[in-house]
C-alpha positions in Angstrom: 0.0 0.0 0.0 0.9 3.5 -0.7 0.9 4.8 3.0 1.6 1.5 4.4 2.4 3.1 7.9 1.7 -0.4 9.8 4.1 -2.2 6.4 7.1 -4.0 8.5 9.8 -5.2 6.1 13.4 -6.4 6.7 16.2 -8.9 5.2 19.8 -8.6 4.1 21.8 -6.0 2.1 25.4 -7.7 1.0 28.9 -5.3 1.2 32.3 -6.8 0.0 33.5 -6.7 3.8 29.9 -8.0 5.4 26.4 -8.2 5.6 23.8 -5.6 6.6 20.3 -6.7 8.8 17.5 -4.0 7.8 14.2 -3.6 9.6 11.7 -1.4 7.9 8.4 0.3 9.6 6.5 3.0 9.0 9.6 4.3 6.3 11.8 4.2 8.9 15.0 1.8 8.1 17.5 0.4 11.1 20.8 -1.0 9.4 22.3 -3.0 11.7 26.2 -4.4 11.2 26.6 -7.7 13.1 28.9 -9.2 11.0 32.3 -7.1 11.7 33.8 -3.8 13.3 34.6 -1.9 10.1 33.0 0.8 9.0 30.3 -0.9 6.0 29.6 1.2 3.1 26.2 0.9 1.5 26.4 2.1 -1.8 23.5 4.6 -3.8 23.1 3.6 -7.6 23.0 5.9 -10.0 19.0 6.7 -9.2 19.7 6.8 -5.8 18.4 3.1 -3.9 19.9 0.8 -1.8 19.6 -2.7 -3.2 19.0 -5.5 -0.3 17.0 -8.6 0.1 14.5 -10.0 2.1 13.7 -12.9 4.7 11.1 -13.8 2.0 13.8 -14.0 -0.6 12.3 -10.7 -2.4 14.3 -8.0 -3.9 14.1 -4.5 -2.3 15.4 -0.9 -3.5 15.1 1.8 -0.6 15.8 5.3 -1.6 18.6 6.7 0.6 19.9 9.4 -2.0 23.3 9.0 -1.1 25.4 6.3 0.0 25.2 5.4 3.9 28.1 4.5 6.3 27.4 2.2 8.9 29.4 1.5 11.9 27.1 -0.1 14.1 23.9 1.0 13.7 22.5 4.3 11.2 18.6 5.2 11.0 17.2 6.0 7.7 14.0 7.9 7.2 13.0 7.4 3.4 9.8 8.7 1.2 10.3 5.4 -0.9 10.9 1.6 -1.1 10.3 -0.7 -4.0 9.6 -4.9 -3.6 9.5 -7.5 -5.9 6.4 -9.0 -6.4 8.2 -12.4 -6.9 10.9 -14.1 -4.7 14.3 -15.4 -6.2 14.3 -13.1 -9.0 17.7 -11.1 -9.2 18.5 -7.5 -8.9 19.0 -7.1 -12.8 15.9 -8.4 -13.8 13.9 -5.9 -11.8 16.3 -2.0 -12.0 14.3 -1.1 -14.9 10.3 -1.1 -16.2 8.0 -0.1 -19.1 5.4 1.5 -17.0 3.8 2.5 -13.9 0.0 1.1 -12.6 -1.8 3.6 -10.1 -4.3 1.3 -8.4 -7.0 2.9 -7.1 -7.3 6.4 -4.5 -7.2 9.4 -6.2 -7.7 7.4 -9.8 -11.0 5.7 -9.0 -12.2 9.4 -7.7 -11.4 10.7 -11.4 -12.3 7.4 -13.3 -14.5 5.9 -11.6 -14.7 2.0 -12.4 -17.9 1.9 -15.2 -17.3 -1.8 -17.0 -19.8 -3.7 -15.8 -23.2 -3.3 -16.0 -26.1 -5.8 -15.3 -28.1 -6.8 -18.1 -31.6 -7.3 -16.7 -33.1 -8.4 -19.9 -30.7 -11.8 -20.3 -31.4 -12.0 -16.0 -33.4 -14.8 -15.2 -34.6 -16.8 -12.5 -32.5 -15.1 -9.6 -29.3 -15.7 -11.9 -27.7 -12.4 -13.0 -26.4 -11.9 -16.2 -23.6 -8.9 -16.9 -23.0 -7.1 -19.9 -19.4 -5.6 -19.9 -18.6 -2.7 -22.0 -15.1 -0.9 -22.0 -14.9 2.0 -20.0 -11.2 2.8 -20.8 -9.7 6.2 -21.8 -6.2 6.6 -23.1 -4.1 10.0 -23.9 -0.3 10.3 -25.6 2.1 12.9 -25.3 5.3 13.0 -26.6 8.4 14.4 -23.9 11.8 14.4 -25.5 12.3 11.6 -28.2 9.7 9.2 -26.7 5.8 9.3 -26.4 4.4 8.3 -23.2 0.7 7.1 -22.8 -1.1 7.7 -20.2 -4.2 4.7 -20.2 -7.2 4.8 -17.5 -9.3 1.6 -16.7 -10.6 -1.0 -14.8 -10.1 -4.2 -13.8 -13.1 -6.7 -14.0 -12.6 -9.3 -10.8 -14.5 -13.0 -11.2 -15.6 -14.7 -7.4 -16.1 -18.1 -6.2 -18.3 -18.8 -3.1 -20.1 -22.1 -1.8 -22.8 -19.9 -0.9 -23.2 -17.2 -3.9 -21.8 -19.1 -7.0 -19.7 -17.5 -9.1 -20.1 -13.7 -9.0 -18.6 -10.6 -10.7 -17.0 -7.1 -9.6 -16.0 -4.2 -10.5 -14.2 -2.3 -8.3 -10.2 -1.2 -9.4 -10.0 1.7 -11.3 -6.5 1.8 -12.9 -4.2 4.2 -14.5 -1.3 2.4 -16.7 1.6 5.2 -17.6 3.3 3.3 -20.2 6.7 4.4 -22.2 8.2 3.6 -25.7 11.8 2.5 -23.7 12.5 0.7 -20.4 13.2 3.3 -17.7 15.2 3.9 -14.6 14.1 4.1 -11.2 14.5 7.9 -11.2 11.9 7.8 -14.2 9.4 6.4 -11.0 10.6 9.4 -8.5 9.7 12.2 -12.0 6.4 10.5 -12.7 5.1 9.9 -9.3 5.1 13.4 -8.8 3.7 14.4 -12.1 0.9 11.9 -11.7 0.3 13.2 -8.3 0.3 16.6 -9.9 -2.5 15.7 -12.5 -4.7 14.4 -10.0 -4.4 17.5 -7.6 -5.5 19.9 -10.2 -8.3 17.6 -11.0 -9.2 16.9 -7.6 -8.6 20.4 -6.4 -6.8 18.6 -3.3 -2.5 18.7 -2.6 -2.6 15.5 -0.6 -2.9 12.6 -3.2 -2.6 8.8 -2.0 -3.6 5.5 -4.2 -4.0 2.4 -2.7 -1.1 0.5 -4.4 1.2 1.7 -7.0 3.4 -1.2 -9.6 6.3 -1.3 -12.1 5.0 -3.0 -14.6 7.5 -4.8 -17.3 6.1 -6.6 -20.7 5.9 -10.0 -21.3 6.0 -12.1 -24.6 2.0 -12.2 -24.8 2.0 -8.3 -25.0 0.9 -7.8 -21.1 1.8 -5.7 -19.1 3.1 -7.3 -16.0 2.8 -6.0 -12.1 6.3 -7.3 -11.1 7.3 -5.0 -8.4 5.2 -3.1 -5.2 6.0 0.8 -5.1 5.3 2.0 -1.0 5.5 5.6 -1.0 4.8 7.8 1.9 2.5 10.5 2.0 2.3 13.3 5.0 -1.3 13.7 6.8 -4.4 11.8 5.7 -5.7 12.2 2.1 -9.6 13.4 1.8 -12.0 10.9 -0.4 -13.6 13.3 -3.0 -16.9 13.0 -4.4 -17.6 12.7 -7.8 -19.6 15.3 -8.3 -17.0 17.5 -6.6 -13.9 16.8 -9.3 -13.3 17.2 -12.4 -13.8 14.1 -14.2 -11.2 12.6 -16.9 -14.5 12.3 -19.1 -14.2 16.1 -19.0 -10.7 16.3 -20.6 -10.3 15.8 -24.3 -6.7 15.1 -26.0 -6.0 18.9 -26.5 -6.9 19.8 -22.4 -5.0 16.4 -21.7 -1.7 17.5 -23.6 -2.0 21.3 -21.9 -2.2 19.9 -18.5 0.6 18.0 -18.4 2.8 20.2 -20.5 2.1 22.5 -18.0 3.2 19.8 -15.4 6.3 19.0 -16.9 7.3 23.0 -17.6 9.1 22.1 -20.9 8.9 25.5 -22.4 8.0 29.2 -21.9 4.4 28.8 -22.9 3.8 26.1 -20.2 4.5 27.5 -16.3 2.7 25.7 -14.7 -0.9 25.2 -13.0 -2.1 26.5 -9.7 -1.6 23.6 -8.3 0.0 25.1 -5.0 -3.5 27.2 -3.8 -5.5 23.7 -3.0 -5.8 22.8 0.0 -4.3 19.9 1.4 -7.0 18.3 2.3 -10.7 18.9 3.6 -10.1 20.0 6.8 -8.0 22.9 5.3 -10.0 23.7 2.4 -12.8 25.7 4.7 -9.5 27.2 6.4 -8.4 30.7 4.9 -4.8 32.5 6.2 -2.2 35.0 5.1 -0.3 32.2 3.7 -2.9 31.3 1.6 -3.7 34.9 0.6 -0.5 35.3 -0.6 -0.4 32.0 -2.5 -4.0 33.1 -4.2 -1.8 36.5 -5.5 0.8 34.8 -6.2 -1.2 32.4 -8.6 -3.8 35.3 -9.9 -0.8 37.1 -10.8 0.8 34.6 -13.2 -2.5 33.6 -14.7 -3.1 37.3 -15.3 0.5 37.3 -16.9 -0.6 34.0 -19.3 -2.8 33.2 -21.9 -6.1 32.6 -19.3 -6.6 36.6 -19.3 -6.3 38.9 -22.1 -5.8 42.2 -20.6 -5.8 45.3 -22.8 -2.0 47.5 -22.9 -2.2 50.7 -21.3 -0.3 53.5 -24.2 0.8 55.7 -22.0 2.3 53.1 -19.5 4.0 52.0 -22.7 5.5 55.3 -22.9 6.2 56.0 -19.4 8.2 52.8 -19.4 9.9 53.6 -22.8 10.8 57.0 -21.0 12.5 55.4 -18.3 14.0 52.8 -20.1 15.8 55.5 -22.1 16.7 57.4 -18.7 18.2 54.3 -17.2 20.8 53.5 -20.0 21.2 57.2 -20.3 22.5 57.0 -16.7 24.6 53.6 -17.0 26.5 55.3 -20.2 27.3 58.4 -18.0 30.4 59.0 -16.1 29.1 57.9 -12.8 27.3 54.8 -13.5 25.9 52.1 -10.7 27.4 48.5 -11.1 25.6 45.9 -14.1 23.7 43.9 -11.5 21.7 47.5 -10.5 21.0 48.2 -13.8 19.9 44.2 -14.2 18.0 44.3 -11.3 16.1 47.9 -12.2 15.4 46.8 -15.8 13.6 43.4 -14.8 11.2 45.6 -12.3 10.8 48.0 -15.4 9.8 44.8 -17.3 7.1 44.3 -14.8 4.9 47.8 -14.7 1.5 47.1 -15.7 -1.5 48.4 -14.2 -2.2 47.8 -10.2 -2.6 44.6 -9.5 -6.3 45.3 -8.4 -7.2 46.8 -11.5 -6.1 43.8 -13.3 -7.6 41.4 -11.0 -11.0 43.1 -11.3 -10.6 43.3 -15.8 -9.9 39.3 -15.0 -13.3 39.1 -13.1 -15.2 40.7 -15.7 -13.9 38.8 -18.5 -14.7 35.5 -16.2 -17.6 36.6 -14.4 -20.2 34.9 -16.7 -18.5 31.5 -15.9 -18.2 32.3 -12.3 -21.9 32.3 -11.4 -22.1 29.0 -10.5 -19.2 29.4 -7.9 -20.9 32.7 -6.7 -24.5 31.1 -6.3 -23.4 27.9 -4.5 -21.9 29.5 -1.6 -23.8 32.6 -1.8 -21.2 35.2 -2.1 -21.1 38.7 -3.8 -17.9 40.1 -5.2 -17.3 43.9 -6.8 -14.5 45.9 -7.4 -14.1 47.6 -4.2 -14.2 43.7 -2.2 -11.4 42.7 -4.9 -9.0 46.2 -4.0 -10.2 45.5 -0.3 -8.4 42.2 -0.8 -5.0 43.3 -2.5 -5.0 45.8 0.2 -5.1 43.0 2.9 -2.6 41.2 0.7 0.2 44.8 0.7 -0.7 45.1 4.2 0.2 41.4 5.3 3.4 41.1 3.3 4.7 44.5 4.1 3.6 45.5 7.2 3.2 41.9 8.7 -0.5 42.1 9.2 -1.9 38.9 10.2 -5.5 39.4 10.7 -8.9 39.7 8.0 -12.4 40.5 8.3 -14.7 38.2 6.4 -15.1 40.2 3.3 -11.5 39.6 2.8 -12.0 35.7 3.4 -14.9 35.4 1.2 -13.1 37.7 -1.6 -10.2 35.2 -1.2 -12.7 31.9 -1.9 -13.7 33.5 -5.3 -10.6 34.5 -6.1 -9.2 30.7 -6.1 -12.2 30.3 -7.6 -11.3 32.9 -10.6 -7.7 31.3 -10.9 -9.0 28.1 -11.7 -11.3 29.6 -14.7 -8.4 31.2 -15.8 -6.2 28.6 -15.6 -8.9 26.1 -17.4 -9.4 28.6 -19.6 -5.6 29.1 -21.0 -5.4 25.4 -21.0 -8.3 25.2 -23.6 -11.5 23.7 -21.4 -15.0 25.0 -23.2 -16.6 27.9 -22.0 -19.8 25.2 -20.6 -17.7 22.8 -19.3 -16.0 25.6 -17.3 -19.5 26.8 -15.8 -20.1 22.7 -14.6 -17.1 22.8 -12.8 -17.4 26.3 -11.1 -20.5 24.6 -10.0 -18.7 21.9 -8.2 -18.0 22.0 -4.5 -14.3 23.2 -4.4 -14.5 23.7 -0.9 
């Protein structure tokens, strides 16, 4: 399991001068030397795991980072272990895969498992009868020189019982990141996170767990193989979202697919990201508002107001203003008292960033999105207007330079909408339909 915190593992890890005794709980590793008084060296590969063994004759790589030196006894604290599936396999059949399997958690909340269906026509005489139809999704993207597909599913699970018969279920919703070339074990550590990433913009919640996570290698009948147990550890508990609360994978077509995680992966100036950073952790802290959080909800309005979310129109004499000064500045570098490069650095890239106040563009970006907003604004029965908005910015200025660390409840409820009004931007630079985005601001964020 993925936050296996009760998981108790332990074995062998073999050095040229002796062996190492391991004993894993709650991602917490004890290496103990027994077999000599030298100083044992456990070396890192090149992705950074420890390679050992079990008692149960299983493989294991523990992520340590960097190599560990072990005089009698060292404590490691590690976000990640990985464990053969089969025993008496060795370590080079297992240190690389062709894809990843997300079993379950956040997956089954985005896909939920829709294969089976029962066929009441073909029912009879208290025997059911199942049609099963395929409720699978698949996207591809291409990231450097290899295309990686990203494949949602379900698994379809036949029963045997004395008392029922033989029955049917289906209840594993499954996501299969495959790739064109076998991968390293860093490769797991990138796409972990990116997956987690794609699921907290969907899910509109930072704390993503699944309930087991697999390497998965091919085999001659062209299956994909479970051949090795991923335990990663997650910090606090992870919140169980409704379906109606999300947004669904049905809702994301190949273009939205290939913005979203293009934006995840950052690989060029046109994709910076998503505002992935202003959901709450989990539900608990979603009805919580702070001056953290205000900041973050700035932060992220601010760089979907500088992206393609919000089309905000040029100001012609703040064009001229900042062509004035421009011309001023290197007027004063060439001189024969000038101020060192890194000044003149440092003043044009502030130059580079006059616009209007950050209110007034805030407030353009409400009016260009308020249509869609409605949904958001009627559901929680809030108002919003220009003066709320600069009320808000105000608080913002006032808690990160004066250290202010108080707000009245205008200021909260302005700061609901407004992660409300990053989202729409954000799902509206990344291509989402104008309807689509009205369903989901009518979906409980919060």
């Amino acid at each position: 399991m993925v936050n296996a915190n009760s998981t108790v593992v332990n074995g062998i890890i073999k050095t040229d001068k002796g062996n190492v005794t391991f004993y894993g709980e709650n991602f917490k590793f004890t290496f103990m030397n027994a077999d000599t008084k030298e100083e044992l060296v456990l070396d890192v590969d090149e992705n950074g795991y420890i390679w050992g063994r079990t008692y149960e004759g299983k493989v294991i790589a523990i992520y340590a980072k960097r190599s560990i030196k072990i005089k009698e006894t060292r404590v490691l604290n590690t976000w990640n272990y990985i464990i053969s599936k089969f025993e008496g396999i060795s370590k080079e059949s297992i240190k690389t895969f062709k894809g990843i399997r997300f079993k379950n958690g956040a997956i089954r909340t985005i896909h939920p498992c829709n294969a089976l269906h029962e066929d009441f026509e073909k029912s009879k005489d208290g025997i059911l009868a199942y049609r099963i139809e395929n409720d699978s999704k698949c996207y591809s993207i291409n990231v450097g020189n290899e295309t990686v597909s990203w494949k949602f599913g379900s698994e379809i699970n036949q029963r045997m019982s004395i008392e029922e018969g033989e029955s049917l279920s289906n209840g594993n919703a499954l996501l299969d990141i495959l790739f064109d070339n076998h991968q390293g074990y860093k490769t797991f550590y990138d796409w972990y996170g990116y997956v987690c990433d794609f699921c907290a913009f969907l899910t509109f919640r930072n704390n993503i767990c699944f309930e087991k996570i697999f390497l998965l290698r091919e085999t001659p009948y062209n299956v994909n193989e479970a051949f090795a147990e991923c335990y990663v550890k997650i910090e606090g508990e992870a919140s169980i979202r409704k379906f109606v609360n999300i947004i669904p994978i049905s809702y994301i077509d190949n273009n939205v697919f290939k913005e979203i995680v293009m934006n995840i992966l950052k690989q060029d100036k046109k994709h910076k990201g998503l505002p992935i950073f202003i959901a709450p952790r989990d539900d608990r802290d979603a009805i919580i508002m702070d001056v953290g959080k205000i900041r973050n909800i700035c932060s992220a309005l601010e760089m979907e107001l500088d992206l393609g979310g919000v089309h905000l129109a040029s100001s012609p004499n703040m064009d001229v203003l900042i062509k004035n000064v421009k011309k001023y500045v290197k007027e004063h570098r060439d001189g024969k008292e000038p101020l060192s490069s890194k000044t003149y650095d440092y003043i044009f890239g502030n130059i580079s960033h006059w616009d209007q106040p950050l209110a007034e563009r805030a407030y353009n970006a409400w009016k260009q999105h308020e249509d869609k907003m409605q949904p958001l604004l009627k559901l929680y029965s809030i108002d919003i207007d220009q003066e709320k908005i600069e009320m808000f910015v105000k608080a913002r200025n006032n808690i990160t330079h004066n250290g202010f660390t108080g707000m009245d409840e205008d200021v909260a409820n302005t700061a609901f909408v407004l992660i409300g009004l990053v989202y729409c931007c954000a799902l509206t630079r990344i291509k989402v339909s104008t309807e689509l985005i009205k369903d989901i601001m009518g979906r409980r964020f919060f």
